[in-house]
N, C-alpha and C positions, 0 to 999 in steps of 0.2 A: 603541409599535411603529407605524412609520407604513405602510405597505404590508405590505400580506398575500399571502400567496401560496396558492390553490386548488389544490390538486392532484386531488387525488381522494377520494372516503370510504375508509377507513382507510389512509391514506399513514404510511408510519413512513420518517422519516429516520434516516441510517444517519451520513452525513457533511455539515459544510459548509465549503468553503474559499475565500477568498481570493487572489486570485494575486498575487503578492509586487510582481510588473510594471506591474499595474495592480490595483489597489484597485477598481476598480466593477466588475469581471471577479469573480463566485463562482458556484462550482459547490457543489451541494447534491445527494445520492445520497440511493436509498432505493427504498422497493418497498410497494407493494400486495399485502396476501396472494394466493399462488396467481396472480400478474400478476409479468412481466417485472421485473426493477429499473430503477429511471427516472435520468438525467442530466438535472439542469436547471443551465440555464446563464442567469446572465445579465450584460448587457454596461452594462449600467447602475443600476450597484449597488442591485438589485431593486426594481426598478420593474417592468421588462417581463423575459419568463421563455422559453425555447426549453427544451424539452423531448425526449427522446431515450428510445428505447429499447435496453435493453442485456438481451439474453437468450442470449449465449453460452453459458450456464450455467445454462437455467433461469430460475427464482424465486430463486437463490442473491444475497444482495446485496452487492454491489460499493462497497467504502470505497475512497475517494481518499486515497493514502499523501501526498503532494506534487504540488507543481507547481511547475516550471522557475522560476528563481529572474528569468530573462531573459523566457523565452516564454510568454504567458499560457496560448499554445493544447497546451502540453504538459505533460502530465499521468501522473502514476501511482498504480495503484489493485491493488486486493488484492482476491481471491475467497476466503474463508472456506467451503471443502466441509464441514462436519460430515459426516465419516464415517456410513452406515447401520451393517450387516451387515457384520463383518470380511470380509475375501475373503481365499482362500487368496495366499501369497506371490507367487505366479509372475502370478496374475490381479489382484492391486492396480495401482493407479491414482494417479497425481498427487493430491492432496484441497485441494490449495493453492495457488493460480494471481497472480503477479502481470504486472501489464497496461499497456499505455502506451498515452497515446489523444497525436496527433499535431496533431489537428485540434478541441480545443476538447471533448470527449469525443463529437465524432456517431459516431465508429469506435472502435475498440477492438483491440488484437496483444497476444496470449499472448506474454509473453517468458521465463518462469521459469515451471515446475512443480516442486514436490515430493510426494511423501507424507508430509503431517506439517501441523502448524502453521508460518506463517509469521508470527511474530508480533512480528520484526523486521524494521523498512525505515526505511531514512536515507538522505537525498540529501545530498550534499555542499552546502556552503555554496555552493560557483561553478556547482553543478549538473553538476559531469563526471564523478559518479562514484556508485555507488549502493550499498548494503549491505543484506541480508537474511538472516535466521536465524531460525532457532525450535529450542523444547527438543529433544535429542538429533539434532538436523539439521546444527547448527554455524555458520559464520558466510561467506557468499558476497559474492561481491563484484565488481561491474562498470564497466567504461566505458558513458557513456551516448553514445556512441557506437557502440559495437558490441554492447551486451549481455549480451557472453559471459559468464555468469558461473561464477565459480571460489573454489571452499572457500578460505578463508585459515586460518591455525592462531591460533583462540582455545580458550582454557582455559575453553571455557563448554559445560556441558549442559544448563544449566537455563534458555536466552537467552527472555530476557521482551520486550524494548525495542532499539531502537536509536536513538541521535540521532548527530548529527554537528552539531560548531562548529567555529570556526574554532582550537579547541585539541585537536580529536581526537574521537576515537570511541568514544563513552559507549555500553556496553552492559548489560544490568541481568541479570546471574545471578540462579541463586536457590543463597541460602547454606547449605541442607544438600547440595547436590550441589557447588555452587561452592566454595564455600568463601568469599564474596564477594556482596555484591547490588548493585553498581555499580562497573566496572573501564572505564579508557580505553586508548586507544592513540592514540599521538602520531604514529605515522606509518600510521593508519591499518589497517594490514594486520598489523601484530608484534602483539607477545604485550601483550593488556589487563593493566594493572596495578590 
C-alpha cells in the first residue's frame, strides 16, 4: 500500500468507490463514533483527500449505493436508521433514506424514504433508471431524472439484493417466503423469473 490516508482515531469505513468515468475519482464513507459520517473524495486516485461532512442524520452512516456511470460527480448513497423503540403506527417515521449527492458528495437530497430496510439499489447499466426494495417493502423503481419513484409488481418478500446488467434485473429473494433466492426480469419492471 503506497499512500495512506489519516483520518482520524477510530474512523470506521463504511464504503469505498470508484467512479466508473474516471478511475482516479474514489469516494470512501464512514464515521467517527458519536461524530458526523465523513465523505472523502479524491481526484487523484489517493494521493490527496477532500473531506466532507455529512450529518443530515446524525452519526448514522452513509453507504455509497453507485456512481453515474458518465458523471463522476454523481452519486448515490443509502442511510441505514436502525430502528430504536417501536413507535406506535400513526407516529412512525421513514428508517431508510436514499440520497443523491450532485456535486461530488459536498451536498447531499433525500430522494426516497421508507419505513423498513432498504436493502436493495441498482443503477442501471446507462445510469437512467434506478431500483430499490427491501423485505416486505417490495420493489420501486425510477428515472434518474425525475426520481419519482413507483412500486413495480415483483413476486418478492424476502428482497435481500439488487443488481442490474445489461440482461436484466437480478433480485435475491429469500426461498422460504420466495420460493426462489435469485429471479430476473428482462424488461426490468415484469414479473422476476
Amino acid at each position: 500500500i503506497g499512500d495512506m490516508l489519516s483520518v482520524g482515531e477510530g474512523f470506521i469505513p463504511s464504503t469505498v468507490e470508484v467512479a466508473p468515468a474516471d478511475p482516479q475519482r474514489i469516494y470512501v464513507t464512514g464515521a467517527i463514533e458519536n461524530e458526523p459520517s465523513l465523505v472523502l473524495r479524491s481526484e487523484d486516485g489517493g494521493h490527496n483527500w477532500t473531506r466532507f461532512p455529512f450529518d443530515a442524520y446524525g452519526s448514522l452512516p452513509l453507504f455509497i449505493s453507485a456512481i453515474d456511470p458518465v458523471d463522476p460527480n454523481l452519486l448515490y448513497a443509502r442511510i441505514d436508521n436502525q430502528p430504536g423503540t417501536p413507535a406506535a403506527p400513526a407516529q412512525r417515521q421513514p428508517t431508510d433514506h436514499l440520497l443523491v449527492s450532485r456535486d461530488g458528495g459536498e451536498s447531499w437530497q433525500t430522494v426516497f424514504s421508507l419505513d423498513g430496510d432498504l436493502y436493495g439499489f441498482a443503477l442501471s447499466p446507462d445510469g437512467t433508471r434506478i431500483a430499490t426494495g427491501g423485505p416486505d417493502l417490495g420493489v420501486y423503481i425510477a428515472s434518474t431524472s425525475d426520481l419519482d419513484f413507483q412500486p413495480v409488481p415483483a413476486p418478492v418478500r424476502g428482497l435481500r439484493c439488487l443488481r442490474w446488467t445489461n440482461d436484466g434485473l437480478l433480485a435475491c429473494g429469500q426461498e422460504t417466503l420466495d420460493g426462489w433466492t435469485v429471479g430476473r426480469s428482462e424488461e426490468h419492471t415484469s414479473e422476476l423469473q
